[in-house]
LUMROLO-396733 format. One record per residue (C-alpha): residue number from 0; x negated, y, z. Coordinates in steps of 0.2 Angstrom, whole numbers, m for minus. Example, Ala and Ser with C-alpha at 12.3 -4.5 7.8 and 13.67 -1.06 7.14 Angstrom:
# LUMROLO-396733
SITE     n      px      py      pz
SITE     0     m62     m22      39
SITE     1     m68      m5      36
END
This chain:
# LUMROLO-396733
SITE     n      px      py      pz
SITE     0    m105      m8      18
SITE     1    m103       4      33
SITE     2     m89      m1      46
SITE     3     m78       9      58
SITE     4     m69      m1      72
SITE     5     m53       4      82
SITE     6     m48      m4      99
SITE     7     m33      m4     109
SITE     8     m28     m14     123
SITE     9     m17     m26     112
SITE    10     m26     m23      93
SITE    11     m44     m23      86
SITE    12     m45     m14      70
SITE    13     m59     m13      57
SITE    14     m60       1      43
SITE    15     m74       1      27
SITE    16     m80      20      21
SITE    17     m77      10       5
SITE    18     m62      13      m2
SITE    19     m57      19      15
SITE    20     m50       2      16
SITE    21     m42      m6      33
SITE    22     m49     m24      35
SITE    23     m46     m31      51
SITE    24     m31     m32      59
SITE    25     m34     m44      78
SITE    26     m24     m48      92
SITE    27     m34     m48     107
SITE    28     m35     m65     107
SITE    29     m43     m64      90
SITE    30     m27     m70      79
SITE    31     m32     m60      62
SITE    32     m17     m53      54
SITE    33     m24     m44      38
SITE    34     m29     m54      23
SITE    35     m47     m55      23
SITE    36     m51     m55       5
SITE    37     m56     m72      m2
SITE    38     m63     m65     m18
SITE    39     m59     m83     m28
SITE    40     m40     m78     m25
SITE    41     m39     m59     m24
SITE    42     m53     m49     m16
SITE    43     m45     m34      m6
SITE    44     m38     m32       9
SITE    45     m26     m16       9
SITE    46     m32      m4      m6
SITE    47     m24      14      m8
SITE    48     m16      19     m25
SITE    49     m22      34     m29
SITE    50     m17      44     m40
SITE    51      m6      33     m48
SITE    52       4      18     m43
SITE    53       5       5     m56
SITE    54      m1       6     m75
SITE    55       2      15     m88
SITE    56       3      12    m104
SITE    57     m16       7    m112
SITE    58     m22      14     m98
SITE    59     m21      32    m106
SITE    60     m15      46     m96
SITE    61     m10      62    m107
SITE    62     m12      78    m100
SITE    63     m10      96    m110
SITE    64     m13      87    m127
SITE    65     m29      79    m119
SITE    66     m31      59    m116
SITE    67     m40      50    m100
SITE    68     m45      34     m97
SITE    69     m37      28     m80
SITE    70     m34       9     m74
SITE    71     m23       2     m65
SITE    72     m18      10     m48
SITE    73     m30      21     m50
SITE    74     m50      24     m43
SITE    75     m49      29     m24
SITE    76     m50       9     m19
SITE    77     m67       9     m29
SITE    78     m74      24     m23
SITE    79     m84      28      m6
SITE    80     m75      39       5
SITE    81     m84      51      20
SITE    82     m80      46      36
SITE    83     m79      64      42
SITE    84     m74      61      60
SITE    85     m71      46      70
SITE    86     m67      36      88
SITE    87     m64      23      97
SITE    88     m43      26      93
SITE    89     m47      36      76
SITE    90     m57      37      61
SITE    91     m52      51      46
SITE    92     m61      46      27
SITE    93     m59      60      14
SITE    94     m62      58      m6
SITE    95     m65      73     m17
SITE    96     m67      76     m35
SITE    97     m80      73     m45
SITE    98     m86      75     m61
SITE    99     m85      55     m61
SITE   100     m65      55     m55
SITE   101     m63      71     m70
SITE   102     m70      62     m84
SITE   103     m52      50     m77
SITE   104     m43      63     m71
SITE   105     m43      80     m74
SITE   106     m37      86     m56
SITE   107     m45      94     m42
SITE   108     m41      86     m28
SITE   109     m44      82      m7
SITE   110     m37      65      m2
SITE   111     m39      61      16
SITE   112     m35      46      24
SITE   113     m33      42      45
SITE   114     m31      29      53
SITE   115     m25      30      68
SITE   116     m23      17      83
SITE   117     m13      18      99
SITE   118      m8       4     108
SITE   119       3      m8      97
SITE   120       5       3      82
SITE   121      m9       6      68
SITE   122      m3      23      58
SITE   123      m9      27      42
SITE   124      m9      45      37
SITE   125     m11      53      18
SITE   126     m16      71      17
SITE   127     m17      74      m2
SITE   128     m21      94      m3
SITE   129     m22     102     m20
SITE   130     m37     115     m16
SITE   131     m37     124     m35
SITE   132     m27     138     m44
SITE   133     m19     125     m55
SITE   134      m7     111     m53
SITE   135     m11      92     m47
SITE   136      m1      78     m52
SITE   137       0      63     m43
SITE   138       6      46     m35
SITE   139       0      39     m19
SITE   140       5      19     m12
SITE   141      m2       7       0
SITE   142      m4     m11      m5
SITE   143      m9     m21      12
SITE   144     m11     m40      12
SITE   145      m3     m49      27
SITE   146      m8     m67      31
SITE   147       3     m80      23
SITE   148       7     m90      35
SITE   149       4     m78      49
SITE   150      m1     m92      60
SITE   151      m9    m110      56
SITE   152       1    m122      56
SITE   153      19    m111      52
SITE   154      28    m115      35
SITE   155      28    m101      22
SITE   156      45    m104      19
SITE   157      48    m102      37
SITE   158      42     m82      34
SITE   159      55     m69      31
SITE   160      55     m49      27
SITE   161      70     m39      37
SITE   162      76     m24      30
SITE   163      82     m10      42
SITE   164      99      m9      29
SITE   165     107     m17      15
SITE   166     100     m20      m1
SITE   167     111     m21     m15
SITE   168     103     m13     m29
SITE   169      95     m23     m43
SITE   170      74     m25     m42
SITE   171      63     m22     m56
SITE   172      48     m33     m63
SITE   173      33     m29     m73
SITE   174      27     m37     m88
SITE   175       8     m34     m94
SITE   176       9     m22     m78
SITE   177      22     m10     m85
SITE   178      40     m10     m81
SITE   179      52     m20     m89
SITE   180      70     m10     m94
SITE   181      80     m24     m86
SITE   182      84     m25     m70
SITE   183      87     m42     m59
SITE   184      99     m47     m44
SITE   185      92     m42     m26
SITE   186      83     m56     m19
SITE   187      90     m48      m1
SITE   188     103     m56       6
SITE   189     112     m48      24
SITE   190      94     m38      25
SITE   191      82     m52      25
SITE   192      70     m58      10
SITE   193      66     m75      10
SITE   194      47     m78       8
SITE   195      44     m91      m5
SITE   196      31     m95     m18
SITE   197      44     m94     m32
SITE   198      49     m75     m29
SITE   199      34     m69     m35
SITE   200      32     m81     m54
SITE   201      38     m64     m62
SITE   202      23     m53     m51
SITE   203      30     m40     m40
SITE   204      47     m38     m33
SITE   205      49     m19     m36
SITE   206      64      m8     m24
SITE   207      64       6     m35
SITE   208      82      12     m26
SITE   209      77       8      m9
SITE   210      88       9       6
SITE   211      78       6      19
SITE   212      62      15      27
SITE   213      55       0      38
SITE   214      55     m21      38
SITE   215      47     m32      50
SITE   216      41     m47      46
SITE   217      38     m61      55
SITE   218      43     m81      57
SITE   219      45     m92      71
SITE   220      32     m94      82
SITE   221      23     m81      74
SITE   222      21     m64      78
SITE   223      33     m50      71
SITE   224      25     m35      60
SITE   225      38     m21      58
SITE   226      30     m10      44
SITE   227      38       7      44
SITE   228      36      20      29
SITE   229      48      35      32
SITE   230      40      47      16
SITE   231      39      32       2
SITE   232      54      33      m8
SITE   233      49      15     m16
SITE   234      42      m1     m12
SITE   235      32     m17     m19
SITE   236      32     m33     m12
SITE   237      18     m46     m20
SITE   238       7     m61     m20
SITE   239       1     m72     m33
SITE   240      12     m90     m29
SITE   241       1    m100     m18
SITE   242     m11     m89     m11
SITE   243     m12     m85       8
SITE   244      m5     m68       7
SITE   245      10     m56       7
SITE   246       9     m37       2
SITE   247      20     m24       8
SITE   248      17     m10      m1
SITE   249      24       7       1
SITE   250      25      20     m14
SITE   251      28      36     m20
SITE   252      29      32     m38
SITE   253      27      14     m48
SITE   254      23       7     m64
SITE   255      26      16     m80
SITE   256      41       9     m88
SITE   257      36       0    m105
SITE   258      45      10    m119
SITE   259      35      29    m108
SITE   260      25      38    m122
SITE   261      26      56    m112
SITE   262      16      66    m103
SITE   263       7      62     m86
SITE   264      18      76     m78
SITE   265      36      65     m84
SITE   266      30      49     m78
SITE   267      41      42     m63
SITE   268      36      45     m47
SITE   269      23      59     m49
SITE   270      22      73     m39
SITE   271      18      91     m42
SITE   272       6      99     m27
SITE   273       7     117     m30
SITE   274      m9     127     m28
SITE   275     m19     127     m12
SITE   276      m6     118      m4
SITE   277      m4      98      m1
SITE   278       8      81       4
SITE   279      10      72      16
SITE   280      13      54      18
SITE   281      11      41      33
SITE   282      16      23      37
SITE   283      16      12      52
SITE   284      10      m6      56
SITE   285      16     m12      72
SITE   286      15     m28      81
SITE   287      30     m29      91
SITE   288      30     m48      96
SITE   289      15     m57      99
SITE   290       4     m43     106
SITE   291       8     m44     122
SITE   292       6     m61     125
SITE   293     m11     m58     116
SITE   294     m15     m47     130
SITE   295     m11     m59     144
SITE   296     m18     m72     141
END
């Protein structure tokens, strides 16, 4: 599997051609940050979700009285990507379609992913162009693993999630994948999520009516990860109880609630790119307490 690896003076980050997937994210002074994929509890690192976030129903998309096979979260995190140019600071992946991702999907599409280092802050960049006469529908999330407990030796239920506001609205869950009708009391309480193993024995904690556009995460002792997403209207937040990892995951888009029968165009969170046009999306992961004294030491 071919490799690409960023360096800054503080970070040390390492990007796969598969999947276009992030890896590696080390402190200086080697402290590894990022999940590093223990395939006996779950074997990715920070997979992208394209083109859709979540399931839907049977895994059957309908499009134009036609029906698709497509799995959860979609293929991209499968699929090898072309590292089209790179640096020591950058590296940009793109995926295309094929008759491979038509048979699943019937879009033409241009996905290109960047990763981008400077300093403290790793950004992720989603250029999603639509290069056809016809429209492309779409969802696009992020879904990476942070180490659980950051640091050896830390409590998990020392670890907590602040939001940049208030959360009041209810969350979602997911059963068999799909969205349950009911919504559930926010776990958030004056901004902060308390990290613990029994948050997540329904799956993912869904913010379908998010407030905020950043959180940082962090415990004491450890270092503090702000994670911003300015163009993701929703967010995920996941584990499976016990293992060593926390996912925050930025979306456009989520699982198809469970009563959906419609077409692919209806389903929540899809986007229309107009021909010969394209989207945008990009997301930050910055380590704004512990890098520094990385470096010094």
């Amino acid at each position: 599997m071919t490799h690409h690896i960023l360096h800054s003076p503080v970070l040390s980050v390492k990007v796969a051609d598969q999947g276009a997937e992030l890896q590696s994210l080390k402190l200086t002074d080697g402290l590894e940050l990022l999940w590093q994929a223990d395939p006996k509890v779950w074997s990715r690192h920070a997979p992208h979700l394209f083109p859709i976030v979540g399931r839907l129903p049977n895994d059957t998309l309908r499009h134009e009285g036609k029906t698709y096979t497509l799995t959860q979260h979609g293929f991209a995190r499968d699929l090898t990507f072309v590292c089209e140019n790179k640096s020591d600071r950058h590296c940009t992946h793109l995926l295309t379609d094929s008759e491979d991702t038509r048979a699943r999907y019937p879009f033409a599409f241009e996905l290109r992913i960047t990763h981008a280092l400077d300093a403290n802050t790793l950004t992720i960049t989603y250029h999603l162009r639509n290069p056809a006469n016809t429209e492309l529908l779409a969802s696009v999330g992020t879904h990476p693993a942070f180490n659980w407990p950051l640091k050896p030796g830390i409590e998990r239920t020392a670890h907590s999630m602040t939001f940049e506001r208030d959360e009041p609205a209810p969350i979602r869950r997911v059963a068999g994948g799909l969205l349950k009708p009911d919504s559930y009391p926010t776990p958030v309480k004056n901004r902060v999520l308390a990290l613990a193993d029994e948050l997540f024995l329904d799956d993912v904690v869904i913010f379908d009516k998010l407030n905020s556009r950043a959180l940082t995460y962090t415990a004491p002792g450890a270092p503090k990860i702000q994670v911003k997403f300015p163009d993701f209207p929703h967010l995920g937040i996941w584990t499976k109880p016990g293992a060593g990892f926390v996912c925050i995951e930025p979306w456009q888009g989520h699982a198809t609630p469970e009563d959906f029968d419609g077409e692919f165009r209806d389903k929540p969170g899809v986007l229309d790119v107009a021909p010969q046009s394209e989207r945008t999306w990009q997301y930050t992961i910055a380590v704004i307490e512990g890098a520094q004294e990385a470096r010094e030491r």
